[in-house]
N, C-alpha and C positions, 0 to 999 in steps of 0.2 A: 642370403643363405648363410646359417652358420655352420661351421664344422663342429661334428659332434668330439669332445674331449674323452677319456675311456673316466671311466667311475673314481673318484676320490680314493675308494679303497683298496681300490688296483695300485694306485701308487705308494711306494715307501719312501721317504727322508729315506736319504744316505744314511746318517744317522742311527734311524733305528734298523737298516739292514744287517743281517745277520753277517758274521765277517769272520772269514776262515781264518783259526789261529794256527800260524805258521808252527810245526812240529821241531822240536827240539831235536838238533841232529846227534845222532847215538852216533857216541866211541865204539867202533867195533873193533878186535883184535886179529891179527894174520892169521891165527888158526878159527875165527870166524870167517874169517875171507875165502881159506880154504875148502873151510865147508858148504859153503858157497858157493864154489867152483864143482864143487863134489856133487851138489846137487843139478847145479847146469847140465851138468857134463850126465849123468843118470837123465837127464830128464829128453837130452839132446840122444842118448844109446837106446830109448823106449822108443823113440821115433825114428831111428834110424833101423832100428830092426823092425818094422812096420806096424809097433803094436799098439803107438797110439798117431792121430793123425797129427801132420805139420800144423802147427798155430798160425803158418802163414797159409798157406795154399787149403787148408784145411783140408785135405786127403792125405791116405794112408801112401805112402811111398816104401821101400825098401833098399837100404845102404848100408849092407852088411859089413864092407870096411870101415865105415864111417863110426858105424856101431861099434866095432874091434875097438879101434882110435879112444874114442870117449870111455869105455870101459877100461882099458887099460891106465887111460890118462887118471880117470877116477880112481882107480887101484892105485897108484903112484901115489896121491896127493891122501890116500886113506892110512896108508903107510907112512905118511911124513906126520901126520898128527896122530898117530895109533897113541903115542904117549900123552899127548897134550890134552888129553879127552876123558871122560868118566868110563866108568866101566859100562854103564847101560848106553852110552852113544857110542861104544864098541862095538856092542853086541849088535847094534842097529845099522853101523857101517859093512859090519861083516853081513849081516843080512840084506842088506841092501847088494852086496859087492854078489854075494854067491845066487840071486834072484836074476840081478844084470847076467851071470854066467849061464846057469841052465837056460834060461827065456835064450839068449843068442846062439848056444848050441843048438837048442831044438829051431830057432828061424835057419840056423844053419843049414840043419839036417831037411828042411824041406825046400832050402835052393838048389 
């Protein structure tokens, strides 16, 4: 009995296999870092006022201090780069910061 071998053109040379070309690491600068953290931190107050679900646990939960925390933290870190930024990712921070505010007052207002 022979064992059967899988088909010739199932197999590739190393060689000609396709080869992930490692990404060129980007300079990022501290008020990219901040922005960064601006967005964590929004992204972490959407889920802590139960509006969108945990990426871990996948359900909706509700932790309206936690939510405070990040919003404020985000406030803090939008102020430190208010200058370092154009004027249209201003207007985008401030709408981002005052969306964060209504949305948690109103999850507020129905704990």
């Amino acid at each position: 009995m022979s064992e059967e071998s899988p088909p010739r053109d199932a197999e590739v040379p190393q060689s000609e296999a396709p080869q992930a070309q490692p990404e060129a690491p980007v300079q990022i600068d501290a008020t990219g870092v901040v922005l960064t953290c601006v967005s964590l931190l929004a992204s972490k107050a959407w889920e802590a006022m139960g509006l969108v679900p945990s990426p871990v646990t996948k359900k909706i939960e509700r932790h309206l201090e936690e939510a405070q925390l990040a919003i404020d933290a985000a406030a803090g870190l939008v102020d430190l780069v208010r200058g370092k930024v154009g004027e249209a990712e201003r207007r985008e921070l401030d709408t981002l910061l005052m969306n964060l505010r209504i949305n948690f007052v109103e999850q507020r207002s129905k704990a």
